[in-house]
C-alpha positions, 0 to 999 in steps of 0.5 A, spaced: 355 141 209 353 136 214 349 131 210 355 131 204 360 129 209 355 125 212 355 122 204 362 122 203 362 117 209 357 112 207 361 111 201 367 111 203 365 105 208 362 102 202 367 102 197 372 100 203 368 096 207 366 091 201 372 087 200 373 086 207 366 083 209 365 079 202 373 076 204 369 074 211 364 071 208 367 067 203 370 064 209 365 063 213 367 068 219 373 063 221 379 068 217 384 068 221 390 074 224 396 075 219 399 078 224 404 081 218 410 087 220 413 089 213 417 094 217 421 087 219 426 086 215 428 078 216 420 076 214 420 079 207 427 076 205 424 069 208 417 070 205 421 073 198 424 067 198 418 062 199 415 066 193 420 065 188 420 058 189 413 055 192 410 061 188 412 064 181 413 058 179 405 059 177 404 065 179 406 072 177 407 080 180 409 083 173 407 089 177 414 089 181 422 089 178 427 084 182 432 091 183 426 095 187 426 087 192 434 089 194 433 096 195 427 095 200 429 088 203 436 091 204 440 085 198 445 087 193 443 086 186 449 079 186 445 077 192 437 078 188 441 075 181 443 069 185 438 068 189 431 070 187 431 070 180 429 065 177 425 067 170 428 075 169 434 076 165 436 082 169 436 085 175 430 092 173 426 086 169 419 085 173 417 078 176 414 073 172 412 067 172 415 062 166 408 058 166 404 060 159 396 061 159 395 056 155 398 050 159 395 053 165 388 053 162 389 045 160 392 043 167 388 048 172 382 050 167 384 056 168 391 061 168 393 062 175 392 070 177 398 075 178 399 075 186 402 083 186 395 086 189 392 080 192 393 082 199 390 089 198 385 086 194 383 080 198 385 082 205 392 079 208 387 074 213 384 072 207 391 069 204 394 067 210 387 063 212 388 060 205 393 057 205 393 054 211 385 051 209 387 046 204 384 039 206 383 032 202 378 031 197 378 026 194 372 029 189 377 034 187 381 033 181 388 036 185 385 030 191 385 037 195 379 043 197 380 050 201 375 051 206 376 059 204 375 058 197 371 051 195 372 048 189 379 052 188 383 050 183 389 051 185 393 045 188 397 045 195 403 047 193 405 047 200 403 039 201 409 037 203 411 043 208 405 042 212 403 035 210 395 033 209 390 035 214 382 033 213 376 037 215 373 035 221 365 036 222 360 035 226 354 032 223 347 033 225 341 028 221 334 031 220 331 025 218 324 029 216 328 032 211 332 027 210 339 032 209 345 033 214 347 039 216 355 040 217 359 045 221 366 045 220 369 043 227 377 044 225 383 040 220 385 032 224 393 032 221 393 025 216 399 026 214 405 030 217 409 035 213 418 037 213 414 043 218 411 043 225 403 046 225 408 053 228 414 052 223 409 052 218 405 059 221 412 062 220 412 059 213 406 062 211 406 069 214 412 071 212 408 068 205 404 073 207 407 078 209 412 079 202 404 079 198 403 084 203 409 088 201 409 088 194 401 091 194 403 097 197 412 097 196 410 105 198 407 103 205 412 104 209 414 111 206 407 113 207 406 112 213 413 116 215 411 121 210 404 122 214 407 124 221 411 129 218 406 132 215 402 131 221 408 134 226 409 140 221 402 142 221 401 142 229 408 145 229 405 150 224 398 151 228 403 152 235 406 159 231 400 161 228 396 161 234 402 165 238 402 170 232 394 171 232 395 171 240 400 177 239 396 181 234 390 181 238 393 182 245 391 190 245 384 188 242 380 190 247 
């Protein structure tokens, strides 16, 4: 019994703990801290919001419909219509992207994802960290890279919020080997955005936070649900304690 539960462990830190060290990796240890609350209300509507109109303009979340986004983010149906819908013809229809595949294929040379799992499958730093690494490039056809994702195709969306930065190096020459070993030492702004270095923090962990959101719509219930359960079974377990105490109390 030991060895299989010690079996079922190992697997389980594989099967959960992979995402998480490859997302790392891909960013070279510097992801940085979310910080998400999807319990906050407000942060969802803004980043509901900041995703119909940065986002899905090239991105889907097929696995979501407009009338679960005014029961969870406290919108009436007129308010999600008017505001949020930008591709859906009713308020039950999922969110999708107006974008074809074939137009996406000749532009980015490839179709942008759906975005419904991608903070449960990158990891909500991953994201965050994302959008904040864009840097100039101009080797790259969009004029821009992604320190966590290099050679991404996707453009800064967001350009005209954050501004444009440059990736700042320190370079050490080996003149025997003839090469020039780079350590990345943090983005010098070129060109600011509409938004200052903290507003644009703001921007995109509400971003992030709706990404986080739609995952998982269930989170917030899961967890309530958790400590019930929970409390129920201490509560049982304080009964039957009594009761086996009173059954064995003239058992000498």
């Amino acid at each position: 019994m030991h060895i299989k539960n010690t079996a079922l462990a190992i697997v389980s830190i594989v099967a959960f703990g992979l995402p998480a060290i490859g997302a790392a990796a891909s960013a070279g240890g510097h992801l940085q801290p979310a910080n998400t609350d999807v319990a906050n209300t407000a942060s969802l509507q803004r980043g509901a919001r900041n995703f119909m109109n940065y986002c899905s303009g090239c991105h889907s979340a097929r696995y979501v419909r407009y009338s679960r986004l005014a029961a969870d983010l406290g919108l009436t149906e007129a308010q999600v219509i008017e505001n949020l819908m930008f591709s859906g013809d009713r308020i039950h229809d999922t969110i999708q992207t107006s974008l074809r595949p074939e137009d996406a294929a000749r532009w980015f040379g490839t179709t942008p994802p759906d975005l419904t799992l991608i903070a449960r499958s990158r990891g909500t730093d991953y994201v965050y960290t994302f959008l904040k690494s864009f840097y100039l490039d101009p080797k790259r056809p969009t004029g821009v890279n992604n320190l966590v994702l290099p050679g991404t195709s996707m453009p800064h969306v967001l350009w005209e919020l954050q501004g444009y930065q440059a990736a700042v190096y320190d370079g050490q020459s080996d003149a025997a080997n003839e090469t020039v070993h780079k350590q990345f030492k943090g983005f010098e702004l070129v060109q600011p955005g509409l938004l200052s270095a903290d507003e644009y923090d703001r921007f995109v962990r509400d971003t992030v936070t709706f990404l986080d959101y739609i995952g998982e719509p269930m989170q917030l219930k899961r967890v309530s649900l958790g400590f019930q359960v929970l409390g129920f079974l201490f509560v049982f377990f304080l009964l039957a304690f009594l009761l086996k105490k009173e059954y064995w109390k003239d058992v000498k």
